[in-house]
N, C-alpha and C positions, 0 to 999 in steps of 0.2 A: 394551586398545587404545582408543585415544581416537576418537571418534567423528568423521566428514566434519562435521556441520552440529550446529546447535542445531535443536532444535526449539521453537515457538512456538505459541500458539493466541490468536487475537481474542477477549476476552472480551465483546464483545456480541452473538458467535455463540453463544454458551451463550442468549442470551437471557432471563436470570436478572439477580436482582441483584447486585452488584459483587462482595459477599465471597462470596457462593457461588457465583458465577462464577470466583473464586480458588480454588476449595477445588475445583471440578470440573478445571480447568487441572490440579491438582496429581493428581488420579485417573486423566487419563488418561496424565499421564507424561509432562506437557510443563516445559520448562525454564524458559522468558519467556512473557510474554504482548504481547500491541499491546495499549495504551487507545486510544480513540476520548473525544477529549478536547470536540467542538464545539459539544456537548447535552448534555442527560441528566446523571445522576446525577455523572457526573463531568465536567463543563463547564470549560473551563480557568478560569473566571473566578472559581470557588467553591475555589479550591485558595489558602486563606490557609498563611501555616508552621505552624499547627497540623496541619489537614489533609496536607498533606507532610509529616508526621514521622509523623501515624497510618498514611498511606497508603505510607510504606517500610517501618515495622513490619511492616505485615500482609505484604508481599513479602516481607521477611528473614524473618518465622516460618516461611513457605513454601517457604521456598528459593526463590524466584522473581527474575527481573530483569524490567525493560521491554525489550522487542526492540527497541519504535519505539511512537512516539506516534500517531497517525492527527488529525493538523490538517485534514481535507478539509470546506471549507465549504461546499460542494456548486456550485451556481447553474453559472454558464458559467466556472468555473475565475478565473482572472485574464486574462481576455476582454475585459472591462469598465472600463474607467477609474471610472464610478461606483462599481462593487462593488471595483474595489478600493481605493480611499480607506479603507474599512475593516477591507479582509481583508490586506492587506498589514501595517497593524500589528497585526493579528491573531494573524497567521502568526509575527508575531517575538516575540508574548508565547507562542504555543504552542512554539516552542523554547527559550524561557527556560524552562517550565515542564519540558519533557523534563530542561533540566541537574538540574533540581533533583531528578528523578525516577530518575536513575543513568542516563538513555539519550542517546544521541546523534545519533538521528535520528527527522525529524519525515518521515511520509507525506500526500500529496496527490495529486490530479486537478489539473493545472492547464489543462484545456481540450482543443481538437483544434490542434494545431500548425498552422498552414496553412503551405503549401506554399509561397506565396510571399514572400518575407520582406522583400520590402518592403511588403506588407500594410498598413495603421493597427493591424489584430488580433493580429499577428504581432509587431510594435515594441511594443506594448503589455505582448502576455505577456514580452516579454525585460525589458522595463524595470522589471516587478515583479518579475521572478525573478532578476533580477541583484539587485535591492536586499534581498531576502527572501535569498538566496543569499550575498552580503557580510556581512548581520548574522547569521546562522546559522554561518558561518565564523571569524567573530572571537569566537564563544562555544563551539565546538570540536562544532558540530553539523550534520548533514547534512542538506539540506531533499530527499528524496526523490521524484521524479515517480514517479505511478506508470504502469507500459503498459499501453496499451487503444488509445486514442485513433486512433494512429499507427503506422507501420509502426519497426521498432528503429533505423533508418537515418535516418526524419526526427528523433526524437527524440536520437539522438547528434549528428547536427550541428546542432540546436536548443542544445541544451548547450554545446556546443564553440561557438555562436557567442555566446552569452551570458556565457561565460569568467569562471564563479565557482567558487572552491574550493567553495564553500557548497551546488554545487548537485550532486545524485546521483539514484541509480534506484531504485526499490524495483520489482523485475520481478516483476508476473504472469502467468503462463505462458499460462492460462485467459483470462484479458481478449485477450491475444494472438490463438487461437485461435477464441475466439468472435465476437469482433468485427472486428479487422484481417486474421484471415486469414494472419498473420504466423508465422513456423516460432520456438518459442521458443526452440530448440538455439541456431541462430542466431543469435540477439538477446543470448544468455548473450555468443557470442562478439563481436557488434557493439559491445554494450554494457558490455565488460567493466573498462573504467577504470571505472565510474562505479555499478555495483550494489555496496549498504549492505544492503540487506535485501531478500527476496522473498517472495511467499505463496504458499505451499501450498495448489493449488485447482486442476478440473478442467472440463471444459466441451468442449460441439462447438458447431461452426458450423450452422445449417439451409438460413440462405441468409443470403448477401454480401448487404449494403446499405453504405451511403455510414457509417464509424464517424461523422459526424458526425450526422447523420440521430439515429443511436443515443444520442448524450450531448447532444443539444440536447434530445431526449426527458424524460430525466432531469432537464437543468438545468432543463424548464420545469414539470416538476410533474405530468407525462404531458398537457397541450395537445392532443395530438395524440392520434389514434385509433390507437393502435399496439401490438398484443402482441409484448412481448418474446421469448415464446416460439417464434413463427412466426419467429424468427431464430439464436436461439441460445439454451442451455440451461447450467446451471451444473449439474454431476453429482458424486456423492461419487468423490473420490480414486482415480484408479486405472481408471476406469467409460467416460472420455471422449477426448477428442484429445490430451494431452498425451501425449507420449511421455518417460514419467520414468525411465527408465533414461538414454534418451542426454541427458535436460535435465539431471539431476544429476552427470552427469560431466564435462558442460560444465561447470559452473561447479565442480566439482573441478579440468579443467584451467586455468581460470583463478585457482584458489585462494580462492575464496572459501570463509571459513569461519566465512559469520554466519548467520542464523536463517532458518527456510522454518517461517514461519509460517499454521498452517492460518486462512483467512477461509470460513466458511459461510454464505452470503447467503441460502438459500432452504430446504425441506426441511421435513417433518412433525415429526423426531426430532433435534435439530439435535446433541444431546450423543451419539448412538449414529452420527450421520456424524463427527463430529470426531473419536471414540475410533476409527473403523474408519482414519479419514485419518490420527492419529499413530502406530496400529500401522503401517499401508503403510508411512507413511516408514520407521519404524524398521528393519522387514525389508529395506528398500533400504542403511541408512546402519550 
């Protein structure tokens, strides 16, 4: 019987280098992986066609695909008219690289949505994401947001006012929970035209703050005097607020049947969390 979901793992959650970050993907039993293309060893910028052709071999030896490429350039999202002068053609050479890579969708943070959309910050982010979102479309590619930010309600009619094929979700349950506060069951069904990919990831809330508060933190580098911890927590699979029973059947009723990709962001053992989170899933799927 064929399986609800693929499974997936981040390979710079292994926190290894690349090929044996590949060779551990295939130990614990996962199908695809996400790259993280923006740094590092694998930078989009360093991928000439030699590279692309060594870096599919190694996937096809493995049986492996790319789930989704992770484009996120960090800073304030496409918030900035200056930043993004250069992350918007950025963003369009990170999904030319996904085609060439077998995958079809690229992931991102593209900021905190604000609420009122006549905003200058709010016209901004649309005007990058429809153009990032148009060229991603006419190359047969998803530019993915991911949730965190926002509640699943601003971020559907953010979308919906932006009106690009180009543009889609990549839904984390755990960013939901930790930060917005947000029911992810929910959000499966708010958001259900529009998720390509999701991650596989756990987390409680400690206490509610402003999500903006929380990713302007980030964007600036930690600035501010602030533990993450005194708010919310990122926990192995299974451990925290997601409720994945009723999250994975949501998005069974809505039919999705692409990849729940485990992301491990924090942790001592990071390869004996991600083996325990693709067993979970397994036992669920």
């Amino acid at each position: 019987m064929e399986k609800r979901f693929k499974i997936g793992v981040m390979t710079d959650s292994f926190r290894l280098p690349f090929e044996q970050a590949l060779d551990k993907a295939v130990e614990v039993g996962a199908q695809g992986i996400q790259l993280y293309v923006v740094n590092g060893e694998n930078v989009y910028t360093s991928f000439d066609d030699e590279k692309v052709k060594k870096f599919n071999k190694l996937l096809k030896d493995r049986n492996l695909v790319v789930s989704a490429v992770c484009g996120d350039f960090g800073g304030h999202g496409f918030q900035r008219e200056d930043e993004n002068e250069w992350k918007v053609p950025a963003s369009k050479a990170v999904a030319e690289l996904a085609v060439k890579l077998g995958s079809s969708v690229v992931t991102t943070h593209i900021g905190v949505v604000p609420h009122d959309k006549n905003s200058e910050t709010y016209q901004i982010m649309k005007k990058a994401c429809k153009e990032i979102g148009d060229f991603a479309a006419s190359i047969g590619v998803t530019f993915a947001i991911e949730t965190g930010p926002e509640k699943a309600t601003t971020l559907r009619d953010f979308i919906l006012d932006v009106g690009s094929k180009g543009i889609g979700v990549n839904l984390d349950p755990a960013n939901l929970v930790m930060v917005t506060g947000d029911d992810p069951v929910q959000a499966v069904y708010t958001l259900k035209d529009f998720i390509v990919h999701t991650h596989a990831k756990d987390g409680i809330m400690k206490k509610q703050t402003d999500p903006a508060v929380i990713y302007n933190f980030f964007a600036e580098g930690g600035i501010e005097d602030m533990r993450m911890s005194d708010y919310f927590l990122e926990v192995p699979l299974g451990e925290g607020s997601v409720p994945f029973d009723a999250y994975l059947k949501a998005l069974e009723d809505i039919g999705y049947k692409g990849f729940l990709t485990v992301e491990r962001e924090c942790g001592e053992n990071p390869y004996a969390d991600i083996k325990k989170a693709v067993d979970f899933l397994k036992s669920k799927i």
